[in-house]
Steps between C-alpha positions, in 0.01 A plus 500: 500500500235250320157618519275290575174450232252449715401194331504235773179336552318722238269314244590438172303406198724443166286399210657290197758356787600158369753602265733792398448819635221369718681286675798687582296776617295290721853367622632837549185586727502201674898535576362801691344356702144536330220289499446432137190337287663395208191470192509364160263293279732203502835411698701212408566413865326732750654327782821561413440869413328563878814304625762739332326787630518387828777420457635846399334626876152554456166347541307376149181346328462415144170533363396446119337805388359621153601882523176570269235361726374700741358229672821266557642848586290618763471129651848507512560864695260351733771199539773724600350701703313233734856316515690806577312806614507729181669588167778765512685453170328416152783442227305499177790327274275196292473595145523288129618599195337392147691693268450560130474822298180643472529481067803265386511645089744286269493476076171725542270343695434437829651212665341517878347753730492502849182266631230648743594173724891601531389881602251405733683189660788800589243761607312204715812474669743757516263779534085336631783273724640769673170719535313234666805371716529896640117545556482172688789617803474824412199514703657244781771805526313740577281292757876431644661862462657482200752309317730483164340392148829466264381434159738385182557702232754494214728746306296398190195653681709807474599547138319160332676217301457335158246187529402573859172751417342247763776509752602833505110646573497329757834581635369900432156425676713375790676795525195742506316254715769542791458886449148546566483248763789666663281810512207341632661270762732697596268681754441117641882502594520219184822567300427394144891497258602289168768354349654509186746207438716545187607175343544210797705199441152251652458156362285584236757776398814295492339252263512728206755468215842625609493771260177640640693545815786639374296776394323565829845545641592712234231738565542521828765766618628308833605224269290189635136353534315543870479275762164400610688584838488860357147520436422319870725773665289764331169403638633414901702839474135689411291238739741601745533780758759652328283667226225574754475839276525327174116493328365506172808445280641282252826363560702384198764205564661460179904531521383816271365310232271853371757727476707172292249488239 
């Protein structure tokens, strides 16, 4: 027997929804049945992206949204809320990368360091983004009774990866973020999770030289790159009523890409 997920007519907000992960997670949601507020700081055609998600079953909005400013942030809660009642899902998932080692050494000298503005672009982001995305319907959530906060994560948060000091801090902060929120929202009836996606075959990802690929799949013990599907599935499963006991934890989908390496 199907169980149901308990995810009709809930509210949805997906940051970093126009593309790749994003979007199929806001799709997922919406095929739900879930009202979903799909934000990003640009979308080549927000019309069409609110029509697909209505299309999948589910009410939408798009609404541009720098992730870093509180401001736009809290302005944009507001939106939500006066359109449709309240916030009950937050799905944390924008981020950049601006990779580069932090000391690139060749013929004895030193070629390039990391810059301050490619670490603090990432940390703006991936980590201030998600901080000041969870304060701002944090506190709508507990006005309302509670809610789901489902922040994004990555196996390199767990055990690092060369050129990504940036990336992979953040991905760690993430991590311990969701922890200690967990612990003090919990009490508020707010479950807080994360996700860890391993390597996920997304636009950005497929563009790379075929070789680079190849070796993702190599390392990966199931024997191919995820689907953003995989990813989306992972964040309606915890949003959904079926892991109404699942709380401050870290969940890695990565076709076992750690235990690969």
């Amino acid at each position: 027997m199907k169980r149901e997920t308990g995810l009709k007519g809930k509210v949805v907000i997906v940051t970093g929804a126009a593309a790749g992960i994003g979007r199929v997670t806001a799709l997922s949601f919406a095929a739900e049945g879930a009202k979903v507020a799909a934000w990003d700081v640009v979308s080549n055609d927000p019309d069409a992206l609110v029509a697909s998600l209505r299309a999948a079953g589910g009410d939408a909005m798009f609404q541009q949204v720098n992730v870093t400013n509180a401001a736009e942030v809290e302005a944009a809660v507001s939106t939500v809320i006066e359109t449709w009642g309240g916030v009950h899902v937050l799905v944390n998932n924008a981020g950049i990368l601006r990779d580069g080692l932090l000391v690139k050494y060749k013929d004895g000298a030193v070629v390039s360091t990391m810059s301050d503005e490619q670490f603090d672009a990432v940390i703006n982001v991936n980590l201030k983004g998600v901080f000041i995305c969870a304060r701002a319907v944090a506190t709508r959530m507990i006005a309302g009774g509670g809610g789901v906060i489902l922040n994004a994560s990555s196996v390199v948060g767990l055990y690092g990866n060369f050129g990504q000091t940036n990336y992979a801090a953040t991905k760690a902060a993430v991590i311990n973020m969701t922890q200690t929120w967990a612990r003090e929202l919990g009490k508020y009836h707010i479950r807080v999770n994360a996700v860890a996606p391993g390597f996920i075959a997304t636009e950005m990802v497929q563009a790379m030289p075929p070789k680079v690929l190849e070796g993702m799949v190599a390392k990966t013990p199931v024997g191919r790159m995820g689907r953003p599907e995989d990813i989306a599935d992972a964040y309606v499963w915890l949003a959904s009523d079926q892991a109404s006991f699942v709380h401050g934890t870290c969940i890695s989908v990565d076709g076992g890409i750690v235990i690969g390496t």
